[in-house]
N, C-alpha and C positions, 0 to 999 in steps of 0.2 A: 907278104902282101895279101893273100889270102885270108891270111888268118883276121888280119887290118879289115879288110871288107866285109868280112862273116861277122865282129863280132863291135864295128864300130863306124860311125858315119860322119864326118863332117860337117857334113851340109845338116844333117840332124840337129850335132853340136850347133852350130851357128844359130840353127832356128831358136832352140830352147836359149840362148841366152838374150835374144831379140824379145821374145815373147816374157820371161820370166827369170829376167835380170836384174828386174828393179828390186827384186827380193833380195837379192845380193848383197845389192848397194844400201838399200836401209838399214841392216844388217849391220854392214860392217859401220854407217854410222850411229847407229845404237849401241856398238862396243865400244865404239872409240870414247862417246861421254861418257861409257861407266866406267871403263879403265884408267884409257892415260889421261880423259880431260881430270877424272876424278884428283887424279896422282898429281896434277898440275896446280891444283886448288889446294889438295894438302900442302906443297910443296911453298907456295905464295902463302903460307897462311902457318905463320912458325910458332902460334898458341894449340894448333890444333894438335888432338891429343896422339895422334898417329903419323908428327912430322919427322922425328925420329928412330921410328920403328921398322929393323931392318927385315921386318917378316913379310912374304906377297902373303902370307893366310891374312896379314890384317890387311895392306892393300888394293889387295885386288876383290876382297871381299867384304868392302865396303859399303857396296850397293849388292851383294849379292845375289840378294832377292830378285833384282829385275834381273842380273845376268842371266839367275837360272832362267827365267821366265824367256827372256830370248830367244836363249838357246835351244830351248824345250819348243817354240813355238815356232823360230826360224825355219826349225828340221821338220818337224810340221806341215807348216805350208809349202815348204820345195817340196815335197814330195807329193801334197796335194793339189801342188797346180801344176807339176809337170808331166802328170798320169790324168791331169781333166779329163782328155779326151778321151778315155776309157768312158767315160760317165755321161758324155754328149755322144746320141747314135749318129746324127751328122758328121762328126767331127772322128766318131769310132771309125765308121766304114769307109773315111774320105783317107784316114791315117794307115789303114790296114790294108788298102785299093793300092797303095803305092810298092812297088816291086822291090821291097826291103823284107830282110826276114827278120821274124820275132826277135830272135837275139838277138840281130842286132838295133833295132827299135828299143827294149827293154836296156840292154846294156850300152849305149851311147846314152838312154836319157837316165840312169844310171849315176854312172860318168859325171854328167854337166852338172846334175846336183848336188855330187858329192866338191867338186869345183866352186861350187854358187856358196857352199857351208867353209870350205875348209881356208879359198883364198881371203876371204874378211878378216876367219880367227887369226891365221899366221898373220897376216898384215898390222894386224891389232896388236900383236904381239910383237913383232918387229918395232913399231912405233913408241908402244911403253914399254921398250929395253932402251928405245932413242932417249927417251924423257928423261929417261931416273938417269940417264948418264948426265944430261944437261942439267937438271932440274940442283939447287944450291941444300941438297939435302945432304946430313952426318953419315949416311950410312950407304952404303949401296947394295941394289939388287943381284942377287947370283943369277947368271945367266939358266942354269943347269934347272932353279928351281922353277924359273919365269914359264922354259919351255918344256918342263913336264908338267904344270900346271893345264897349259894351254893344248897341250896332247890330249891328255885324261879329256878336257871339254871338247876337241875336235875327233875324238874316239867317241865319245858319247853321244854327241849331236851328229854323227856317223850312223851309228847305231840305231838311237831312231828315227832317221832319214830311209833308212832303209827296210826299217818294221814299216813305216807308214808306207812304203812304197808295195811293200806285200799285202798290205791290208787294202788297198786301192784293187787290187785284182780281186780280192774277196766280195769286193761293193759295187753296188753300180749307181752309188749316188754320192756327190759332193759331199754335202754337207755330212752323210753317213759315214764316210772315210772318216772327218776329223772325228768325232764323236768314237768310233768305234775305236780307233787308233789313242784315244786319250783311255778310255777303260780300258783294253786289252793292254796296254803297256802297265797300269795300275792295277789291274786284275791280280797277278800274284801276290802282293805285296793284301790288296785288300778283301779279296775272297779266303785266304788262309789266317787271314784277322778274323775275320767275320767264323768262318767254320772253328778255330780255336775257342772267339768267345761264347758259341752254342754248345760245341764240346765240354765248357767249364760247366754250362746251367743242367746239361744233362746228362755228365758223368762227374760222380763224386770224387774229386781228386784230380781231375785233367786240369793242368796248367798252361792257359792262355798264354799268361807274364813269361811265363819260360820259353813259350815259342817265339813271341816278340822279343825278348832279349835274346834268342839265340839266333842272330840275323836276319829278323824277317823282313825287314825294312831293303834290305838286299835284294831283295828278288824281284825286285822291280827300278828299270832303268828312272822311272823319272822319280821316285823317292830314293835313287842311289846318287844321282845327279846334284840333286838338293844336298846331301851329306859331306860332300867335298870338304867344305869347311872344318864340318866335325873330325872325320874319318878320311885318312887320304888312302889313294886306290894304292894298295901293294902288287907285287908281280903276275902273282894268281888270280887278280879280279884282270888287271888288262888281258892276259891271255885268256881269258874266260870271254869275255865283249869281243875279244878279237873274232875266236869261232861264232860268237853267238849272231855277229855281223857276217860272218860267211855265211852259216845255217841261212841265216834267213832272207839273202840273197840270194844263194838256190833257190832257197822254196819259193819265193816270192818269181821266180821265174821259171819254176816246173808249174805256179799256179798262172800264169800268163799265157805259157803256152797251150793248155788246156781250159783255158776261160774264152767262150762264146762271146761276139764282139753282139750279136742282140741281148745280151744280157744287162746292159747298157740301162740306166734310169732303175735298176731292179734293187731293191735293200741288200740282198743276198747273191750274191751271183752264181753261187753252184747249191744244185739242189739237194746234193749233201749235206750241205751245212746249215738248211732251213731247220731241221728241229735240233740240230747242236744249239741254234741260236734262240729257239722257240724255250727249249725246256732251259737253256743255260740263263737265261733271264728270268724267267719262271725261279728256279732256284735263289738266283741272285737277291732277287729282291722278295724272295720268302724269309730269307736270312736277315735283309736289312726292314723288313716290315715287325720281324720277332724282336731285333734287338731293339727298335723305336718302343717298342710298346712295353716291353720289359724294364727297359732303363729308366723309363719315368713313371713304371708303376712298380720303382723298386723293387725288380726279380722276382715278382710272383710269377709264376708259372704260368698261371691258367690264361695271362694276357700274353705271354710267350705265345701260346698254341690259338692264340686270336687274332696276332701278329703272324703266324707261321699264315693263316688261313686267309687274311686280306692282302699281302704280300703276294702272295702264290695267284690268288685269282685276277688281282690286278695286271702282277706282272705275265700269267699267260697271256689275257688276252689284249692288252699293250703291247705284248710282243706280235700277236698272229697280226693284229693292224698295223701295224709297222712295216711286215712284211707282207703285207695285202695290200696296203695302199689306201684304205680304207675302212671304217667303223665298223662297217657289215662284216660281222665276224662269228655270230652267235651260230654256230650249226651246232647238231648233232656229233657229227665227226669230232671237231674240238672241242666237244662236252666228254665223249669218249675219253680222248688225248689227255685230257685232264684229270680224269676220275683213276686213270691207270697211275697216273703220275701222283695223285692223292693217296693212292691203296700203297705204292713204294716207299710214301715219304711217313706214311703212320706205320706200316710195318719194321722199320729202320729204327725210330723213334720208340719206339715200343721194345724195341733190342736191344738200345741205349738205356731206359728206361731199368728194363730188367736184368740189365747188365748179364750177359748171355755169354761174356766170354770173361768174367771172371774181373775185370779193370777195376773195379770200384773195390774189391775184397782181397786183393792180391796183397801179400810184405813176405818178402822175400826171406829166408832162412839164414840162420848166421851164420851155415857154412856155404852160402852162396855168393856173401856179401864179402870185398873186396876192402872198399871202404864206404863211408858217410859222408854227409854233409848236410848243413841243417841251418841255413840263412835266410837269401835272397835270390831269387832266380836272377838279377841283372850282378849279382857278386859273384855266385858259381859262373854265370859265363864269361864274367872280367878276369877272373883265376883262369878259364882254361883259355880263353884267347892269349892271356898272355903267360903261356905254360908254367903260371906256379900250382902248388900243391893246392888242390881243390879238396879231394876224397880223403878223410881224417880215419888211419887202418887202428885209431885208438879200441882195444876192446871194450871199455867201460863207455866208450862215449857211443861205440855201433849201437850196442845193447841199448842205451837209452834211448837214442831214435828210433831203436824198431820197435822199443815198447811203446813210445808216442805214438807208431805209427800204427801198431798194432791195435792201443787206443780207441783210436779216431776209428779206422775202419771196421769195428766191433761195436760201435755205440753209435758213429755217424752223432757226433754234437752238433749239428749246424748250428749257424748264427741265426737269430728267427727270421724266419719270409717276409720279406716288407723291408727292413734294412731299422728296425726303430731302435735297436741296441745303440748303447752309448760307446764309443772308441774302444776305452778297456775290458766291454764285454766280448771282447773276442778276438781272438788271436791269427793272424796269416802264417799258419804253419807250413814251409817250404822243406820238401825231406827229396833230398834226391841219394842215391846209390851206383856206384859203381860195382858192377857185378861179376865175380874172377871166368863169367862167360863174355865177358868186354863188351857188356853192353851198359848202356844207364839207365836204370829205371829212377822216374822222374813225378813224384805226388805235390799238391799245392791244396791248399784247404783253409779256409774259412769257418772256424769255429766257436764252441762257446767256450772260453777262457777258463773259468770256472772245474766244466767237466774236464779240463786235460793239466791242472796244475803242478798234481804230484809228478808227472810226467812232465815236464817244463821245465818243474824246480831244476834234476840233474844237469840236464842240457845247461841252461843259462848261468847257471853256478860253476860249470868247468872253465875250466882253463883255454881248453881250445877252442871254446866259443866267445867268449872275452876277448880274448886276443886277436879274434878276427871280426867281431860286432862291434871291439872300440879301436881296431887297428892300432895294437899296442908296439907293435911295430916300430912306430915310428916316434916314440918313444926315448928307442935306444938310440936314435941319431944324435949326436948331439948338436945342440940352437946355439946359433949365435945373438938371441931375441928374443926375449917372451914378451909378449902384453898381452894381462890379463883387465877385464871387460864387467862391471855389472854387467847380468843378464837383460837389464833392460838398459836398448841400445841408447833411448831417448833422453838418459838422465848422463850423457857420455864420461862416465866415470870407471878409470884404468889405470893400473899401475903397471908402465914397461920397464923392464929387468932387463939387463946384457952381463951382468955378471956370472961366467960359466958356470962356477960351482953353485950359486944359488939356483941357477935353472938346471942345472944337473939333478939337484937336492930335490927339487920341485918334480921332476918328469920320475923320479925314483918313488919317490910317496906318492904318485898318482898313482903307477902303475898298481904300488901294494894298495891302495884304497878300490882299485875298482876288480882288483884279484880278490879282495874279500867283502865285496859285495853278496847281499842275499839276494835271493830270488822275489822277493815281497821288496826290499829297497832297490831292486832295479823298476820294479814294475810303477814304481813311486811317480805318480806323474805332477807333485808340486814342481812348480820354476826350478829351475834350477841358480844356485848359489853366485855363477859370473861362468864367464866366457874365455877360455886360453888359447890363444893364436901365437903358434912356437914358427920361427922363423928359420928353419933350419940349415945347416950345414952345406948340404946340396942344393941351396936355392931353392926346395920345395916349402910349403907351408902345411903344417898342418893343425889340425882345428880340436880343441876340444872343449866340453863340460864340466864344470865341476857340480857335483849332484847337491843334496841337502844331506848326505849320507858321506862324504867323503871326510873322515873325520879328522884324519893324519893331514892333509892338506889347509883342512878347514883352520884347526892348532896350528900350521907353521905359519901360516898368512898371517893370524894373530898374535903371533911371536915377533913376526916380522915387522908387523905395524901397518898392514898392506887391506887386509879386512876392513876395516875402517872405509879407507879412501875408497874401497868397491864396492859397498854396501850401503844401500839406502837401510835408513833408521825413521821409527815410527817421527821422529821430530822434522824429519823433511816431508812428510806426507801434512797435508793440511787438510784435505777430508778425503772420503772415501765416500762413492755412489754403489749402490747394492740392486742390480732388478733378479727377480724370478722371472725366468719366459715360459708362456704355457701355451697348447696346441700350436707345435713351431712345424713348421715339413720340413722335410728331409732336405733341408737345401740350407747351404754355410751361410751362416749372418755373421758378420762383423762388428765387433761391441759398438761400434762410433754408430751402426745403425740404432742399436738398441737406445744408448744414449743421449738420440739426437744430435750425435756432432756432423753427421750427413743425415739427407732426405735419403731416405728410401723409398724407391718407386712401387715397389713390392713388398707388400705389405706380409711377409708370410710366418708371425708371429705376433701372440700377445702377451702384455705385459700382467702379470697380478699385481693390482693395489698400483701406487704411488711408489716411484724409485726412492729410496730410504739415501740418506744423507749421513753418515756418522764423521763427529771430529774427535769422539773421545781415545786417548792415545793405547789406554791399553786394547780396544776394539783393531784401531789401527794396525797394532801390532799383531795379534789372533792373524788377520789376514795378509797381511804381508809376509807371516809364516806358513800360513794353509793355502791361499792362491795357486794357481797353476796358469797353464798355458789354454789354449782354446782351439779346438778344430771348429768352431762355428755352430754344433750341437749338441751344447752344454743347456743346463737347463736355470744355473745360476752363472752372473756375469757380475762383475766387479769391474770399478774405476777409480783409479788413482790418480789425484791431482796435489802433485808440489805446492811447496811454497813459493817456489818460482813460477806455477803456472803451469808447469809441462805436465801430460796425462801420459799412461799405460793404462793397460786392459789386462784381463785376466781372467781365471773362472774360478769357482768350487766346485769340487766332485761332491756327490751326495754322500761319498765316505767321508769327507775328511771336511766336512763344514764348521766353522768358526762360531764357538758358543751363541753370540750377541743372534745371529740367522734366527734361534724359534722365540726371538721377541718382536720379530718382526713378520716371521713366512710360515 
């Protein structure tokens, strides 16, 4: 009984659901039309494409978007309007006057709003297990998956119901709870984005992409929240949110206890944490002021550190008025505060700079090295998430990584400043290490293509890179399916095989065609020859190319009679349109722009001369052999239009341009 009185009130309970019930109620019918009315419309509606799909990932995340959105904002508001009166000094000293102790105050209104969150979700849930049992659909719902579904989002909107409820003790203003309570929950997720991608610009070899692929998106409940869909919580993330909702249920009320009820209407409410909050926004938005200014003047530096400098003076003293209450902020004192916080941020910078401990010039030794590996930062962390072999202990293949890497950090090749190189001038080299001291050493780099070829060739030409850059793997399964694809989707020309041995025969000559690939014909960026979609054995799919180099394949299609049917021939082209683009910016254009087959509102390219028309066949042909694909800054752009009428797009490299181009450009 004691314990009952100390540590929870009734008459509490009843007030908070009188006052801030209707949050409840909207709640729960805001879940009810995303879930089971949704499931009811599919259900009535037997064209739709998810009437017989026995997965809740598709149904219940259908409207997903707004669920999250709900859920994220439900937990939110319960927590901001049932700690108000923290934030109202009327309404502080009339609630703290009453002969109740903190805990129990703090832990009944607690309580009500973890009730106001949890009874909608289960009821929601309750009701669309009712449906899918009534409801005249093929399939039925597992109960098991409905209500671990609905756990993870009542764990979650838990979680931060209860961060905002600590963050109310931190504030003494409304509106500043939600605000503060939406950044600090996104704070990890996007301050260690932001410090990775300054890390990238000012150490040579720090890999950003590596930290983002290697869970950063995790570290924050409401970008973890959003992922459901993608990624479902395994054992170790719920037991992880479970502490993480205790953690911060204590503290949220070791900071209640010790929060002054005059502190009431204040941005800050302990005076601790006015320069956590002064300089922590100061930094914040010195970060996001570098990366604005950087990225649209394509990484030049010197607007980096014009960004670091409007960033930093804005957001200090944005910040001291926030917590003053007012404009009047210019002293002497915060011109101090400031000039301290200046002298740590260029000295830091200047470390990074001169690289003082060695990061930018470090490669490890061959008898330190365990193994390699030499891809993608988001394929190393898909290997070790799903414990296959990552670190390649080949010795010919270490050696050749650490002479790439050795390379690069002896000559430093950058890509030029500004970003005006063309795609194949430069290579994203990813070199990570496993080291027999168990640790990983991890480099990412940007370079010029050119200086690091002879070092490339090996890598690209072995085996063990092959097999994991074209996932030859899957390969040896055998298909029950092929259909292969012109590479141009729009002229819809395929020939599907089910015949085992001919698609056995087929996956065996791919394999030996892309095993004896050079390093110069992989780099080959003409079109590729058609598209093979193998339908395999396990119900998976898998995808491939056939290059203009694959020459064993290229022979059996034309053996088989298959080439033909997949292959546009200059006699289905009826003209071809030709422009040069000149002073283009760094920004992707789409040939339909070029072409006029859309208005473009932005105009950020011009054309030389008059777009050239050709119908003569062997012109035709030149280009339909030298063409390629297009990232949008290409400097030559081509248009193919049928005798039926249909177009594709396409470009030239300046390597590999088609005679007829110097009668024209």
């Amino acid at each position: 009984m004691k314990l009952r009185t100390s540590f929870f009130n009734m008459g509490l309970l009843k007030q908070d659901f009188k006052q801030h019930g209707w949050i409840s109620l909207a709640y729960f019918v805001a879940l009810i039309f995303i879930i089971p009315m949704n499931l009811l419309m599919i259900a009535t509606n037997p064209k739709h494409h998810l009437y017989d799909s026995p997965y809740l990932s598709e149904l219940i995340y259908v409207e997903f978007g707004l669920l999250v959105i709900f859920v994220i904002g439900a937990s939110i508001a319960t927590g901001m309007f049932i700690f108000r009166y923290l934030h109202v000094k009327e309404s502080a000293d009339a609630i703290h006057s009453l002969p109740v102790l903190r805990r129990e105050l703090y832990f009944t209104h607690v309580i009500s709003g973890l009730i106001m969150l949890c009874v909608p979700t289960w009821l929601t849930a309750i009701v669309t297990w009712i449906v899918y049992q009534l409801v005249p659909m093929s399939s039925r719902l597992s109960s098991s998956e409905l209500f671990a579904t609905i756990g993870v989002i009542s764990l979650m909107s838990a979680v931060i119901y209860i961060f905002t409820v600590g963050v109310s003790m931190i504030t003494g203003q409304f509106v500043a709870q939600g605000a503060l309570t939406v950044i600090l929950l996104f704070l990890p997720t996007g301050l260690m984005a932001l410090i990775g991608y300054h890390l990238s610009l000012l150490l040579f070899g720090f890999s950003s992409t590596y930290l983002e692929a290697n869970g950063l998106s995790y570290w924050s409940p409401l970008v973890r929240i959003a992922m459901i869909q993608e990624q479902s919580f395994d054992t170790s993330e719920v037991i992880l949110y479970c502490i993480l909702a205790i953690v911060f249920l204590v503290a949220g009320y070791l900071l209640y206890k010790a929060r002054h009820i005059e502190t009431a209407t204040d941005t800050i409410s302990f005076k601790l944490l006015k320069p956590i909050f002064r300089y922590g926004v100061t930094f914040c938005m010195m970060l996001v002021g570098g990366a604005y200014f950087v990225t649209f003047q394509q990484e030049v530096h010197g607007w980096l550190y014009f960004g670091y400098a409007v960033g930093a003076i804005g957001g200090y003293f944005v910040a001291e008025m926030v917590l003053q209450k007012t404009w009047r902020v210019f002293e002497l004192r915060l011109v101090k505060g400031f000039l301290i916080y200046t002298i740590v941020i260029i000295v830091l910078v200047i470390g990074l700079n001169s690289d003082i401990l060695g990061y930018e010039t470090r490669v490890p030794e061959l008898e330190q090295i365990e193994g390699a590996y030499y891809g993608s930062p988001y394929g190393l962390n898909e290997k070790l998430r799903n414990d296959q072999k990552a670190f390649e202990n080949d010795p010919a293949f270490v050696e050749s990584i650490r002479e790439l890497h050795e390379k690069i950090t002896t000559d430093q090749p950058k890509a030029s400043e500004g970003g005006t190189e063309s795609e194949e001038s430069y290579t994203h080299a990813f070199i990570a290490y496993k080291l027999k001291s168990g640790g990983v050493l991890v480099r990412q780099y940007t370079v010029s293509t050119e200086a690091i070829e002879e070092q490339l060739r090996p890598i690209y030409e072995s085996k063990i890179y092959k097999d994991d850059y074209y996932a030859l793997d899957q390969l040896d399964i055998p298909a029950d399916r092929m259909s292969i694809e012109s590479a141009e989707y729009v002229l819809q020309k395929s020939v599907v095989l089910s015949d085992p041995l001919e698609i056995e025969e087929f996956q065996q000559l791919l394999k030996e065609d892309i095993y004896a690939l050079r390093y110069d014909e992989m780099a080959d960026s003409r079109k590729e020859l058609a598209n093979v979609s193998l339908l395999l054995s396990n119900d998976e799919r898998s995808f491939f190319r056939i290059g203009r180099h694959y020459r064993g394949v290229e022979q059996w299609l034309e053996q088989k009679g298959y080439l033909s049917t997949i292959q546009i021939t200059p006699e289905e082209v009826a003209y071809i349109e030709v422009a040069r683009v000149t002073n283009q910016s760094n920004q992707w254009i789409h040939p339909e722009e070029i072409f006029g087959k859309v208005y473009s509102l932005d105009q950020r390219y011009e054309i030389e001369s008059q777009i050239i028309r050709l119908e003569d066949q062997e012109d035709i042909a030149q280009a339909l052999q030298l063409y390629g694909g297009y990232s949008g800054q290409e400097m030559y752009y081509v248009m193919f239009t049928t005798i039926k009428g249909k177009e594709f797009y396409g470009s030239f490299r300046e390597k590999q341009l088609p005679a007829f181009m110097s009668n024209y450009f």
